[in-house]
N, C-alpha and C positions, 0 to 999 in steps of 0.2 A: 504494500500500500504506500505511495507518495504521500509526500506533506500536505500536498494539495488535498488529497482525497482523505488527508486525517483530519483537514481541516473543515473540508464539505462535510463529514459525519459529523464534528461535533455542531455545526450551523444546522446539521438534520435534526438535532437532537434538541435544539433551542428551538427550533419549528413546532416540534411534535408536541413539546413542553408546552405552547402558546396554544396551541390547537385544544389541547387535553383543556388547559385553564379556561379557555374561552367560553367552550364545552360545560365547564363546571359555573360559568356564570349564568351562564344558557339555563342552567338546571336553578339556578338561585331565583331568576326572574319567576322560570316556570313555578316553583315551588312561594313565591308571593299572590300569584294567578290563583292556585291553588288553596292559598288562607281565604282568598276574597270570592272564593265558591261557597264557604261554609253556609247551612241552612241556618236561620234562624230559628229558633226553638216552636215547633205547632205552624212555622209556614208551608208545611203539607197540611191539606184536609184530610179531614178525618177518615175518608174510605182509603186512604195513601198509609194513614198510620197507621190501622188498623190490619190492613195486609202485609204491613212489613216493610213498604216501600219507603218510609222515615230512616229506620233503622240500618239499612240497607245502604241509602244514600251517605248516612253519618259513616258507616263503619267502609265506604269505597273510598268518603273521602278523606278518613283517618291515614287510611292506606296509600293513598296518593300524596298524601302530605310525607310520610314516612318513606316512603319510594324515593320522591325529590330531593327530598332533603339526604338520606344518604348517599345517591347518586352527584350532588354538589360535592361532599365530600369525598367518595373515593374518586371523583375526574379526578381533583384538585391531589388529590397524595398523586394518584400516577403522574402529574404535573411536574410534582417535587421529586419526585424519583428522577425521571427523566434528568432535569436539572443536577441534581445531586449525583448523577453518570455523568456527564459535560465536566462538570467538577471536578470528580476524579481524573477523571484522561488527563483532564488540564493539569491538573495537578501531579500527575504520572510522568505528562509529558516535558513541563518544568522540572523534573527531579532528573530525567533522564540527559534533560542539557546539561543541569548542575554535573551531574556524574560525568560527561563527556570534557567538560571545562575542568574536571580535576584530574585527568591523563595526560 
């Protein structure tokens, strides 16, 4: 692998990081969307309650709120991961000139 092409990988790797982040704000928005779905308490009628359709509504959108909101967070760790590899190389690949510049 050239320098060039160690260099395009870790510019991939700062790409994918941005992608992943973007991704996880994507899911922050969707999951505020999702608080301002919530029913207010008896604005189903009564044949809706009564069959279950209230209940039903409440416990999809507990669920969708818990969906978003961990999918916010794991984008955003695979974000940091990502980053956190870029890091290292860099940091691999600064230790490796150190070491050439002590021969």
């Amino acid at each position: 692998m050239s320098y060039q092409d160690y260099q395009a990988a870790l510019g991939d790797l700062k790409k994918d990081a941005d992608a992943w982040s973007a991704l996880a704000e994507t899911f922050t928005s969707v999951q505020t969307i999702v608080e301002g779905c919530a029913m207010a308490r008896y604005e189903m009628d009564g044949v809706g309650h009564m069959v279950g359709a209230e209940e039903n509504y409440i416990d999809a959108h507990s669920t969708f709120l818990t969906l978003t909101g961990e999918a916010s967070t794991v984008l955003d760790q695979i974000a940091q991961k990502l980053l956190t590899t870029k890091r290292y190389y860099e940091e691999a690949d600064g230790y490796s000139a150190w070491l050439l510049d002590q021969s």
